[in-house]
N, C-alpha and C positions, 0 to 999 in steps of 0.2 A: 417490567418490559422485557428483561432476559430471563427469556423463560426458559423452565429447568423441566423435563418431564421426566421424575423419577419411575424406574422400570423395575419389576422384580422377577427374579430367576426362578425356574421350576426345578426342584431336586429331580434326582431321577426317580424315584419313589413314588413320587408323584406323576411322571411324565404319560404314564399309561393311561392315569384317571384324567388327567387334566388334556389330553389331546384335544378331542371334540368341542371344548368348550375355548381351548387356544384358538383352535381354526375358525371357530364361529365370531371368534373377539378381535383379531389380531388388526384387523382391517381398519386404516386408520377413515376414523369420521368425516374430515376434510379431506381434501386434496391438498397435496404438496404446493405450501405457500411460492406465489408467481412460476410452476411448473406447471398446470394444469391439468387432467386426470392421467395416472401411470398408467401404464400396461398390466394388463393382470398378470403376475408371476413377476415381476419386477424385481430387480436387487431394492429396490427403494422401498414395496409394497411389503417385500421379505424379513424388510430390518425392523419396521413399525413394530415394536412389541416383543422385540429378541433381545435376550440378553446381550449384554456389552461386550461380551468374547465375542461373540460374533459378527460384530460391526466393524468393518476395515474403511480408511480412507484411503484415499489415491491423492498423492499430494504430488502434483505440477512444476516444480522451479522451473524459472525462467534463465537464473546465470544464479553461486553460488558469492558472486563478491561484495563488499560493502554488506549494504542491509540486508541482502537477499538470505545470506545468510544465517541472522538474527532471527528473521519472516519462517525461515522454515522452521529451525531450531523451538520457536513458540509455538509452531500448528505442531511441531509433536507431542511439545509439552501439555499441547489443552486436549488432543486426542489422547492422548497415555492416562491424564488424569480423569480419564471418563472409563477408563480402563477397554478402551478400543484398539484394535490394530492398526500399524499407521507403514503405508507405501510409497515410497518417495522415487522421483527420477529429476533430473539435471538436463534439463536444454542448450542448454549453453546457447542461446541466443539466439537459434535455432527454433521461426515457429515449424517448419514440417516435423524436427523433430519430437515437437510436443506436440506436438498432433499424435505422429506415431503412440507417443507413448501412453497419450489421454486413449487410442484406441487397444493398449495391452492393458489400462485398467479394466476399463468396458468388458473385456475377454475375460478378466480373473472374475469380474462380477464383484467390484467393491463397493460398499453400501453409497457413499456419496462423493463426488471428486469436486477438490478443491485446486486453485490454480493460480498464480501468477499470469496471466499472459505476456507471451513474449512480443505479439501482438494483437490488438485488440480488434480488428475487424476479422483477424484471421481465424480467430478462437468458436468463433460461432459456430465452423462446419463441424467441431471436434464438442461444441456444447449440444448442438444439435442431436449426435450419435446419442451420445447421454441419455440426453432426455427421451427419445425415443427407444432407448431401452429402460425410463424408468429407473435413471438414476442421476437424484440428485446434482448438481453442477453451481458451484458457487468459484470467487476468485477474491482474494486479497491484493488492496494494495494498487489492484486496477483495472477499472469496470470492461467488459465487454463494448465494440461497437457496435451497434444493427443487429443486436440479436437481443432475447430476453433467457434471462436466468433467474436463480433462485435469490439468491443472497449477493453483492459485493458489500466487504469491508475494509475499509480503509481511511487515510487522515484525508481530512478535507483538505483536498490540495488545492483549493480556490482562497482557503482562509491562510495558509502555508505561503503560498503566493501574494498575498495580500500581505503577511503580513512585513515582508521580505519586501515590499514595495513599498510597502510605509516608511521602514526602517530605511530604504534607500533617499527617501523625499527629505527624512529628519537630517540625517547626514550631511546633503546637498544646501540645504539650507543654513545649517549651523556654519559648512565652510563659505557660502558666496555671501548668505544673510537672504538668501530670496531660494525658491527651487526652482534651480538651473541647472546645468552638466550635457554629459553625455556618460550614458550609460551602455556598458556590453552586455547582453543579454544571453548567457551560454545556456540552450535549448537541448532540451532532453530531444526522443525519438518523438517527431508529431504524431505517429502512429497509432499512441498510447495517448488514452482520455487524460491520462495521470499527468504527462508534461503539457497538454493543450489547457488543461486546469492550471498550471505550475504558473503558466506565462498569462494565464487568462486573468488572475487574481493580482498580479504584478502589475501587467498591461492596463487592466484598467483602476487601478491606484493612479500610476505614472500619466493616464494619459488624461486626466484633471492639470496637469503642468503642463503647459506647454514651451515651456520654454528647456524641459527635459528633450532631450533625444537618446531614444535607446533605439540599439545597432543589435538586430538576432541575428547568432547565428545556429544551424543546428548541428546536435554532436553524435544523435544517435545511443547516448552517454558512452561511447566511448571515449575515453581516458584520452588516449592521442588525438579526437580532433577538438578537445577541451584545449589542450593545448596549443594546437595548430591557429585555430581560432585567435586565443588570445594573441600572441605572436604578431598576426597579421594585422589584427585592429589594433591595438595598443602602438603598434609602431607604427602607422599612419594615424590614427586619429590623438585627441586628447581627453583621452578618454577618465573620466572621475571617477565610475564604479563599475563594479561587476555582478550581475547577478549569476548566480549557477542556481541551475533548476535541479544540479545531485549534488552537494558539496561530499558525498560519498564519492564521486568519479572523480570532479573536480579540483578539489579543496590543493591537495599536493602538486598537481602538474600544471595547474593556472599559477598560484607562489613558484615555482622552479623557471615558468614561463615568467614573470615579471621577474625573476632575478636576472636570469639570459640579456631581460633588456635591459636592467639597470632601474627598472624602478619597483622594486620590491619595497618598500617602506614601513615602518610600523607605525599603528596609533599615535597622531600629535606629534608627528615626524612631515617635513616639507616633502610635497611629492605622494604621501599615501592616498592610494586608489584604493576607496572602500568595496568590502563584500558582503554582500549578505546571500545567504542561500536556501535551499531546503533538504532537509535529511535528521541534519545534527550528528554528524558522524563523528566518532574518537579525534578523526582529524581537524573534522571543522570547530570543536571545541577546543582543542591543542591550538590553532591560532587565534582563536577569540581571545585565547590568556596571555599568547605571545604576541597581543597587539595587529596581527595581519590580517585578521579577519575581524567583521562586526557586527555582523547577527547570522544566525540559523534559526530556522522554524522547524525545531524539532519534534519528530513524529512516535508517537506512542506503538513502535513497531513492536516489541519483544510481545504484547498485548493481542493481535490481531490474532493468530491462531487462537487464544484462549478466549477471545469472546467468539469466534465464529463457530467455535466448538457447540457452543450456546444456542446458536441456531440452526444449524446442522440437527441436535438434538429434536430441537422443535419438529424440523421437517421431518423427521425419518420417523418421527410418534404423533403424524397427521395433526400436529397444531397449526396456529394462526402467525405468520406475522405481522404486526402491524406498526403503521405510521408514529411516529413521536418521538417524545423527548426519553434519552435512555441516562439514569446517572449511575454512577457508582462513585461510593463515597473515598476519596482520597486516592482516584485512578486520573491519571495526569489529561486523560484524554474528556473526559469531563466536563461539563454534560454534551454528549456525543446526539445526533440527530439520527434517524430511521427517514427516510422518503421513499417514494415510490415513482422510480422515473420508468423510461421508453425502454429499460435493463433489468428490471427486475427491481426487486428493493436494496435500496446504499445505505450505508451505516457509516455516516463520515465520523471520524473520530478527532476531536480538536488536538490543533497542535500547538508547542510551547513556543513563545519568540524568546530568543535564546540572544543574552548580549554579554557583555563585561559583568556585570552587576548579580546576572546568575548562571555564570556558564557553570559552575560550579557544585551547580543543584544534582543531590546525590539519584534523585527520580529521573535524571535525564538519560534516557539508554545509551548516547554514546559515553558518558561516565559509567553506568554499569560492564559495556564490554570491556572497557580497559579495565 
């Protein structure tokens, strides 16, 4: 299902004889999978059939912290190892500024842009341009709204969410003997598919209890209103657990927030308010060990670049992608799904539920960064 479209280089020795016969071949058979037909002279049309020096991507961050980090750091490693050029730029959280900058890819004419959105409905007028110049447009990590594209990859944040809701119901019930509580729900940006998945897979675990209440609030993932949040509801309500939808933003300023209050607690200590979250960051597995925290759904991030490499390739050598089941043997995110939504084609990649028993696990990428 990860198809590889081996390409082979013309010496120059060659290049004289072989002209006519490149320009009559190069042109790929299909149309660029969910792109629809390019423009003739396209950066997209250009790369079908060029050696791999000559293939650049334009790679999008959305902010450089936590994961985002790890996310870029792997699209260069799966673009290097195809032996392509690889162009990066920093939003900082800023989408006009990634707009700007997806419009100086488009200018340099780079074979296919990859992307973070920094947000997801905005990203269309800037996927648009792309495509209308015939080049490629995929995103990691978090699909487009109300537009179609080539490719997203990323961890099923519905299964991420889900399973972070489970882990919450076990918890709840093991302390009262029935699942009851009140839970804080610290909310990513709703802007982005990727937190409305986060809290859509949680939400509807949770809301089979009813005798659960969970309390959203939203952070934007900003670090400071993770904090602020907790702060406010913890000290008015009685609150039992906490979900965070980044335990990357989270993890340390919600703990600093429940010490402020006095109820910071560890595992099998009176008064601990469980966590579970989604990321599986250095941090959130640092408390899992130290008792303060109790699950993560950790995401097969360091991954994402090097499989969407995979289909990048596809598109740019006019193949097919298609629907199914994608495995590889002994990749954590296994067996990963292909569908074809109202966005182009998503490549969810499963994620790990992460507790006491294997925070430990040497496959987990917040133990590979530390």
């Amino acid at each position: 299902m990860m198809q590889r479209v081996q390409r082979s280089g013309f010496t120059l020795a060659w290049l004289a004889v072989m002209v006519a016969l490149v320009a009559a071949c190069v042109a790929p058979a299909n149309a660029p999978a969910g792109g629809g037909e390019a423009a003739t002279g396209s950066a997209g049309d250009a790369a079908a059939g060029a050696s791999a020096a000559t293939i650049s991507i334009g790679y999008g961050a959305p902010e450089l912290s936590g994961g985002q980090g790890v996310i870029m750091s792997g699209m260069e490693n799966g673009t290097q190892g195809k032996g392509w050029s690889f162009v990066s730029n920093n939003a900082n959280f800023d989408a006009s500024a990634q707009a700007n900058q997806i419009d100086d890819f488009i200018a340099q004419g780079v074979s296919a842009i990859v992307t973070v959105p920094v947000d997801s409905q905005a990203i269309c007028a800037a996927a648009k341009k792309a495509k209308d110049a015939g080049i490629p447009f995929f995103t990691i990590d978090r699909a487009p709204i109300g537009c179609e594209i080539d490719m997203t990859v990323q961890s099923d944040n519905y299964l991420a969410g889900k399973q972070a809701g489970e882990a919450m119901v076990q918890l709840l019930t093991e302390k009262y003997g029935e699942a009851t509580g009140i839970v804080l729900e610290l909310q990513g940006d709703l802007g982005q598919n990727v937190a409305q998945l986060r809290g859509g897979g949680f939400n509807d675990v949770l809301k089979e209890y009813p005798n659960i209440t969970v309390i959203s609030k939203p952070t934007e993932w900003k670090a400071d209103k993770f904090s602020q949040a907790t702060l406010d509801v913890v000290a008015a309500e009685a609150v039992d657990g906490i979900y965070l939808h980044s335990d990357c933003v989270g993890t340390k300023v919600v703990l600093a927030a429940l010490e402020q209050l006095g109820k910071k607690f560890a595992r099998g200590e009176e008064g601990h308010l469980f966590i579970t979250g989604v990321d599986g960051c250095p941090d959130a597995l640092a408390a899992i060990r130290e008792g303060f925290s109790d699950q993560a759904s950790s995401q097969p991030i360091p991954d994402f670049g090097v499989v969407i490499a995979d289909y990048i390739e596809t598109t740019l050598n006019g193949g097919v992608i298609e629907e199914g089941t994608v495995e590889k043997e002994g990749a954590p995110w296994s067996p990963a799904t292909i569908v074809k939504s109202d966005t182009g084609f998503m490549l969810n990649l499963a994620t790990t539920s992460v507790d006491a028993s294997n925070v430990d696990n040497p496959a987990l990428w917040g133990n590979q960064a530390e």
